[in-house]
N, CA, C and O of each residue as an XYZ file, in Angstrom:
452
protein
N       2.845    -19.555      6.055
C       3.151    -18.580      7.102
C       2.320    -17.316      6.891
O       2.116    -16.905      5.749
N       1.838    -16.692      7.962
C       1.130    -15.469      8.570
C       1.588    -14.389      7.365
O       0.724    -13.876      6.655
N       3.057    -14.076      7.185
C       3.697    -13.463      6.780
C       2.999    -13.031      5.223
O       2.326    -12.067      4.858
N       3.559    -14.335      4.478
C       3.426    -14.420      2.912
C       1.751    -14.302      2.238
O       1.192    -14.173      1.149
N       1.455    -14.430      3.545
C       0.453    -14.716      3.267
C      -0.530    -13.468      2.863
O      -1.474    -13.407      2.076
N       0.099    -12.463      3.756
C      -0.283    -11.009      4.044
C      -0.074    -10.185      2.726
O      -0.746     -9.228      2.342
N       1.195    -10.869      2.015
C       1.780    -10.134      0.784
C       0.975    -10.713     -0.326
O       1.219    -10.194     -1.416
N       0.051    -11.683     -0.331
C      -1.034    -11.709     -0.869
C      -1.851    -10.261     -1.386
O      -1.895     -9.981     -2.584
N      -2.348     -9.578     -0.565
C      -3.145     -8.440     -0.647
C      -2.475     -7.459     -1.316
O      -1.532     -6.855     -0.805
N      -2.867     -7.258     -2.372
C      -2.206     -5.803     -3.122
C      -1.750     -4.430     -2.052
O      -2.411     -4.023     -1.097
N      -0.469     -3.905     -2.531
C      -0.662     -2.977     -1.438
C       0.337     -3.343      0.240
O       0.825     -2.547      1.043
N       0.321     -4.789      0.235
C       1.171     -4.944      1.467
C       2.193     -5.679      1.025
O       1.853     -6.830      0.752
N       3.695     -5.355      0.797
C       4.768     -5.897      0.603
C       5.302     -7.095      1.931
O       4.597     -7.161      2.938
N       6.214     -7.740      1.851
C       6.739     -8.426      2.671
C       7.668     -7.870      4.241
O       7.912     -8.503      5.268
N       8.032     -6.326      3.813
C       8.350     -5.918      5.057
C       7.130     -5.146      6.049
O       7.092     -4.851      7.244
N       6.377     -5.022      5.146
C       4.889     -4.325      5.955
C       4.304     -5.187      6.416
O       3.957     -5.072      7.592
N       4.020     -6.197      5.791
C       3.308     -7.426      6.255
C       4.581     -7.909      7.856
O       4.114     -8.101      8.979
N       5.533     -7.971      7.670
C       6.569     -8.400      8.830
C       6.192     -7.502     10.271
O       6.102     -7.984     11.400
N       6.010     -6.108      9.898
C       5.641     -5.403     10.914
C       4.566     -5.714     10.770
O       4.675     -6.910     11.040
N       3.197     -5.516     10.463
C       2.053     -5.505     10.773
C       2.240     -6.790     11.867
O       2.330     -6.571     13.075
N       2.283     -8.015     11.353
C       2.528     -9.211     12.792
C       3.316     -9.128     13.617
O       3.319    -10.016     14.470
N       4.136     -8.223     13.691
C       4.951     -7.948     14.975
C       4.030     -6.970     15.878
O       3.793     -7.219     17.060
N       3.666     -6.134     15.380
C       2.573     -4.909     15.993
C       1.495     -5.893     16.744
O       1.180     -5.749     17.925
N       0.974     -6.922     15.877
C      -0.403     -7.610     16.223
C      -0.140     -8.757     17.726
O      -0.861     -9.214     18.613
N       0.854     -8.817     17.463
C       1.824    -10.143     18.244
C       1.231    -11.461     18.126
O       0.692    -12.196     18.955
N       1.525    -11.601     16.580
C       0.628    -12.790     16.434
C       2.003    -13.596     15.803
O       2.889    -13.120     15.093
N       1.854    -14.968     16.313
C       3.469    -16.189     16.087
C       3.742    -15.766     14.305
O       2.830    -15.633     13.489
N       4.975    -15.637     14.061
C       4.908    -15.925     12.583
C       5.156    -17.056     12.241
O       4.856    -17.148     11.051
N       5.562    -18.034     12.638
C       5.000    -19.428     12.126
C       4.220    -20.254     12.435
O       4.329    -21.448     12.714
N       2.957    -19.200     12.346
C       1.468    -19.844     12.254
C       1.266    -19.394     10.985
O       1.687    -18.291     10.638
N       0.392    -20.458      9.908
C      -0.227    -20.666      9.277
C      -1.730    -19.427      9.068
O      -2.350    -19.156     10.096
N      -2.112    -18.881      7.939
C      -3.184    -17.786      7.473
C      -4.487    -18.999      8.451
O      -4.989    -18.733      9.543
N      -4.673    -19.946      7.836
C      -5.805    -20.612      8.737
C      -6.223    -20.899     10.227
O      -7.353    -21.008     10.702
N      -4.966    -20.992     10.840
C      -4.531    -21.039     12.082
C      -5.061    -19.974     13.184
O      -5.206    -20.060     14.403
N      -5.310    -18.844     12.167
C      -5.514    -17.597     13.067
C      -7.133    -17.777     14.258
O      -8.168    -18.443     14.287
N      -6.715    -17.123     14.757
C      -8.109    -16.569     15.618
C      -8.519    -15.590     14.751
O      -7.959    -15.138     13.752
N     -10.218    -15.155     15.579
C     -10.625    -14.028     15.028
C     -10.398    -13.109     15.605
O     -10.604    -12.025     15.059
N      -9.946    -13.154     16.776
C      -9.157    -11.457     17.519
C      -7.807    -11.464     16.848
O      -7.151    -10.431     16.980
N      -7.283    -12.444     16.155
C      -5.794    -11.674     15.617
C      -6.187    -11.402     14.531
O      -5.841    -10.261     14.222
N      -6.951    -12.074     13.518
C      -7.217    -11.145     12.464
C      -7.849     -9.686     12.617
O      -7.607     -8.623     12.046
N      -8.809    -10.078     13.677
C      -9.299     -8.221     13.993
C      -8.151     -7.212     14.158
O      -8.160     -6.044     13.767
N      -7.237     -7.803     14.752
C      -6.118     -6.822     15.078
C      -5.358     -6.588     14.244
O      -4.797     -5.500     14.378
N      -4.914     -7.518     12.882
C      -4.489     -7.050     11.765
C      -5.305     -6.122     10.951
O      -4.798     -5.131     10.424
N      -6.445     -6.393     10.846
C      -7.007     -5.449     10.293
C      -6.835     -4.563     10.558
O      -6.414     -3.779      9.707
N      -7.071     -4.090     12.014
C      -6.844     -2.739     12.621
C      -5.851     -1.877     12.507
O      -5.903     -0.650     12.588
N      -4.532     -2.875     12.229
C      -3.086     -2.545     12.093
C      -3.391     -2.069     10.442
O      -3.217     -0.896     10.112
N      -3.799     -2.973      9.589
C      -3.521     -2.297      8.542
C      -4.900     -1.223      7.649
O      -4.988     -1.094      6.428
N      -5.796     -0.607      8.660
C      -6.197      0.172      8.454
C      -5.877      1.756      9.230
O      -5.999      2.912      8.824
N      -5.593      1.389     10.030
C      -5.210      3.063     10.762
C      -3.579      2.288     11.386
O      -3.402      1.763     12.485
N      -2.406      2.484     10.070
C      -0.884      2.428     10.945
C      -0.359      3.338     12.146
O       0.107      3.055     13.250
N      -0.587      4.400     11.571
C       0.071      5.256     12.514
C      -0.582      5.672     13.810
O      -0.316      6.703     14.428
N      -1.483      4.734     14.161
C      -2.088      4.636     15.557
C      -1.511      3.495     16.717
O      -1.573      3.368     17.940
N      -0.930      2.770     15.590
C      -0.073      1.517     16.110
C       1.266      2.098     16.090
O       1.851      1.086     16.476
N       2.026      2.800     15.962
C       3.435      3.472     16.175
C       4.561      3.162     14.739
O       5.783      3.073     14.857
N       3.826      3.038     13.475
C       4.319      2.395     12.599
C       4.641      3.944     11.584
O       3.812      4.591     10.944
N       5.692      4.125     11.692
C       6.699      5.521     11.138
C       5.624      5.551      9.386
O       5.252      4.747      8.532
N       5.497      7.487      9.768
C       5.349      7.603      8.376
C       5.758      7.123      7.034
O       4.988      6.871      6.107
N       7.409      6.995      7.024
C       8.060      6.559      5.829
C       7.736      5.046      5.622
O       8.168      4.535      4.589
N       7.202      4.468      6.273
C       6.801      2.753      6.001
C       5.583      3.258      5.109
O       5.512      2.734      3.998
N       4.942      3.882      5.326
C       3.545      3.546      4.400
C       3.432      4.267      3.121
O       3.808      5.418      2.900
N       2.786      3.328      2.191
C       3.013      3.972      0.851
C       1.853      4.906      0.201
O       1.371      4.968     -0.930
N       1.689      5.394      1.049
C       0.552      6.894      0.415
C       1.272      8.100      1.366
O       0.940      8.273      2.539
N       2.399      8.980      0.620
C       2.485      9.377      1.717
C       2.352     11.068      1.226
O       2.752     11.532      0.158
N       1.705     11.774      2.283
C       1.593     13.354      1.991
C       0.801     13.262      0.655
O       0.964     13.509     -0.540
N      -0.322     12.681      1.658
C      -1.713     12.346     -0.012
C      -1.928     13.855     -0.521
O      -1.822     14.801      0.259
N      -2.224     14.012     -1.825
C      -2.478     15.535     -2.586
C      -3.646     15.830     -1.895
O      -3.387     16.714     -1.078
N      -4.401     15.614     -1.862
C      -6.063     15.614     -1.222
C      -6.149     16.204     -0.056
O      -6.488     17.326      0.317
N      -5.686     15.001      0.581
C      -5.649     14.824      2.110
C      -4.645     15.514      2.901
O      -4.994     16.069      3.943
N      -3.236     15.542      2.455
C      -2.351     15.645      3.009
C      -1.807     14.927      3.827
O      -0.722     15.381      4.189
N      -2.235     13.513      4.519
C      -1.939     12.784      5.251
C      -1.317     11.533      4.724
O      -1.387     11.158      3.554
N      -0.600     10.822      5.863
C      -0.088      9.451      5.391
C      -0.845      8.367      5.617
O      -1.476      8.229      6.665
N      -0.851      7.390      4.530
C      -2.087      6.647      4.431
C      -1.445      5.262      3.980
O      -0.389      5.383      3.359
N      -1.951      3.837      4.212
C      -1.558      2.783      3.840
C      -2.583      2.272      2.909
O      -3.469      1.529      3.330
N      -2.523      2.603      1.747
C      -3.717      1.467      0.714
C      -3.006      0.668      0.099
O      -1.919      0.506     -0.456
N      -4.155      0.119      0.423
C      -4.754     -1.471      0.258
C      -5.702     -1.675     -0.833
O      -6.550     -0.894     -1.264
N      -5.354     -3.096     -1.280
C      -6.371     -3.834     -2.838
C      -7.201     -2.555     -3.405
O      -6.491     -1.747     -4.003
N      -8.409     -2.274     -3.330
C      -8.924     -1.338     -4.377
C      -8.812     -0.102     -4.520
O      -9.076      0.515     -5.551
N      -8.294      0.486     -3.197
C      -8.089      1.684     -2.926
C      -7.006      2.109     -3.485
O      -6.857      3.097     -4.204
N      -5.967      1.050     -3.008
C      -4.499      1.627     -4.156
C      -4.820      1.945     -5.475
O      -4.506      3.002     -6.023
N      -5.692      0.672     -6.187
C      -6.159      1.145     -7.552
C      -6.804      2.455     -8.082
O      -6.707      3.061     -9.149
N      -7.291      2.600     -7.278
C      -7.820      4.144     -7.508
C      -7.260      4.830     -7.220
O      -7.395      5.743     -8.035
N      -6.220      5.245     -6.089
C      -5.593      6.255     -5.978
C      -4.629      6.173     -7.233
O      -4.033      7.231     -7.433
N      -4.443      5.504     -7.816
C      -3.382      5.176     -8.588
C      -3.921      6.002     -9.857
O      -3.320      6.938    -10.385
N      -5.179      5.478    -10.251
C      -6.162      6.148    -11.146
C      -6.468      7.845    -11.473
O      -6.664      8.526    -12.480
N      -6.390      8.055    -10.123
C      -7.013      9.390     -9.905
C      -5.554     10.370    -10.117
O      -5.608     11.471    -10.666
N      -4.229      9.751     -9.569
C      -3.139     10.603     -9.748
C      -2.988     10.460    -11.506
O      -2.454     11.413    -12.074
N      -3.379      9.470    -12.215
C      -2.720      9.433    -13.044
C      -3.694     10.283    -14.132
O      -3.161     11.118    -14.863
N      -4.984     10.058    -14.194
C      -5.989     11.413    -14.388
C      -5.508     13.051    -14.076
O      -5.383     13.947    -14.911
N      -5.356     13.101    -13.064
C      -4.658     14.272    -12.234
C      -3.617     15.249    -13.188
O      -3.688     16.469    -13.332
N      -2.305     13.989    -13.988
C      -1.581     14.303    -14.045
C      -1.752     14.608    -15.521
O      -0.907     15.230    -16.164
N      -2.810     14.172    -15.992
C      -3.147     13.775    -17.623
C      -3.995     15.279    -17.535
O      -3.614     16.116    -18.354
N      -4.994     15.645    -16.709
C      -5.677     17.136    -16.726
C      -5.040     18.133    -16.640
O      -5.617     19.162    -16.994
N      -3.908     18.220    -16.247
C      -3.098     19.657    -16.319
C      -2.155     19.369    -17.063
O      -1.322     20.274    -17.118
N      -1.857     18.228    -17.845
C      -1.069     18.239    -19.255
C       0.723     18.215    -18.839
O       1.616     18.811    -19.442
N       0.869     17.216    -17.480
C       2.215     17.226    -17.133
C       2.989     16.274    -18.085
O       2.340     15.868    -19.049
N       4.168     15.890    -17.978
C       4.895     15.793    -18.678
C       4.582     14.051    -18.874
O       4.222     13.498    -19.914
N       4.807     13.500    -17.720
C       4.392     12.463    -16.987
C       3.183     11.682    -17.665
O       3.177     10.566    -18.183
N       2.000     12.759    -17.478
C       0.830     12.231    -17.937
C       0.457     12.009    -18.864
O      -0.418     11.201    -19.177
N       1.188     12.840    -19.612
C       1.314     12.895    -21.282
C       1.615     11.324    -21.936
O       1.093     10.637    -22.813
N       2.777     11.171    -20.977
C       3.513      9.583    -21.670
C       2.571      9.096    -21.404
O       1.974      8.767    -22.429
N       1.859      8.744    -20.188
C       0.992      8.049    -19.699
C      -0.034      7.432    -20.899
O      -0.310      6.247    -21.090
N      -0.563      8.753    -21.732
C      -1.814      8.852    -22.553
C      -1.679      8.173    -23.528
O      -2.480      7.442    -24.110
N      -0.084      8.542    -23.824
C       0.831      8.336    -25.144
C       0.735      6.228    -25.305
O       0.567      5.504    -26.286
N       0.898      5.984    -24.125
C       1.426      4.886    -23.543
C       2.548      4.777    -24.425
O       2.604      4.266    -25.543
N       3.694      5.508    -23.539
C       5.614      5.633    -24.025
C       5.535      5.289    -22.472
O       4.756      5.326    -21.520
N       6.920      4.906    -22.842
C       7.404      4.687    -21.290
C       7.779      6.111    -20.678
O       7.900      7.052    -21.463
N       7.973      6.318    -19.282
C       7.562      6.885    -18.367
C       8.263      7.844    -17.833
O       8.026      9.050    -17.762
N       9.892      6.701    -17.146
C      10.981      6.870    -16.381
C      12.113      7.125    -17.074
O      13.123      6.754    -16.476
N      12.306      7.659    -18.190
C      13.279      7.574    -18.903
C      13.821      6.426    -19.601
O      14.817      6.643    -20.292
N      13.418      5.393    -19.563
C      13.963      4.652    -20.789
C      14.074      5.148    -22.010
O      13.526      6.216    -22.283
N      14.940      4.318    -23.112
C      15.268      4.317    -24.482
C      14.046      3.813    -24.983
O      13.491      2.893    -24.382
N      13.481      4.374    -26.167
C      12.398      3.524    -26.798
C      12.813      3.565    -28.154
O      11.982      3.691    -29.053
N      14.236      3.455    -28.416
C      14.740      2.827    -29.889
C      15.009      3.845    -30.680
O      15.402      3.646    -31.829
């Protein structure tokens, strides 16, 4: 299915992927091979600019980027780096956070014995 298939790609969970094919109006029980190339164009489209397709800020997971300030949906390499760059970010001004990070301690408050 269309669906699972979507949650493949780093970056798109199973309820994003659900909307993105509802937005696209493409069957969800069609098969990733099955597709045309205008519905994949249109997923793409969906999951490069969301909020042009009517898809609420709080769905996407970049949100109120430091940089940018905007809400943003990344995807496979881009998440990686943004991921990178906050965690650099947080390691250059010596937050608390970043520290563990460096340390490699856990993070969120766990017990570490």
């Amino acid at each position: 299915k269309i669906m699972f298939a979507l949650t493949r790609i780093r970056g798109i969970g199973r309820r994003f992927a659900n909307l993105v094919c509802k937005k696209a109006e493409v069957d969800l029980n069609k098969r990733a091979g099955e597709l045309s190339e205008e519905e994949i164009e249109k997923i793409k489209a969906i999951i490069d600019n969301p909020s042009q397709f009517n898809i609420p800020d709080w769905f996407l997971n970049r949100q109120k980027d430091r940089k940018t300030g905007k809400y943003l949906q990344h995807v496979s390499n881009y998440l990686d780096t943004a991921l990178r760059e906050d965690l650099e970010r947080m390691k250059k001004i010596r937050l608390h956070r970043g520290l563990r990070h460096y340390w490699n301690l856990r993070v969120r408050g766990q017990h570490t014995k």
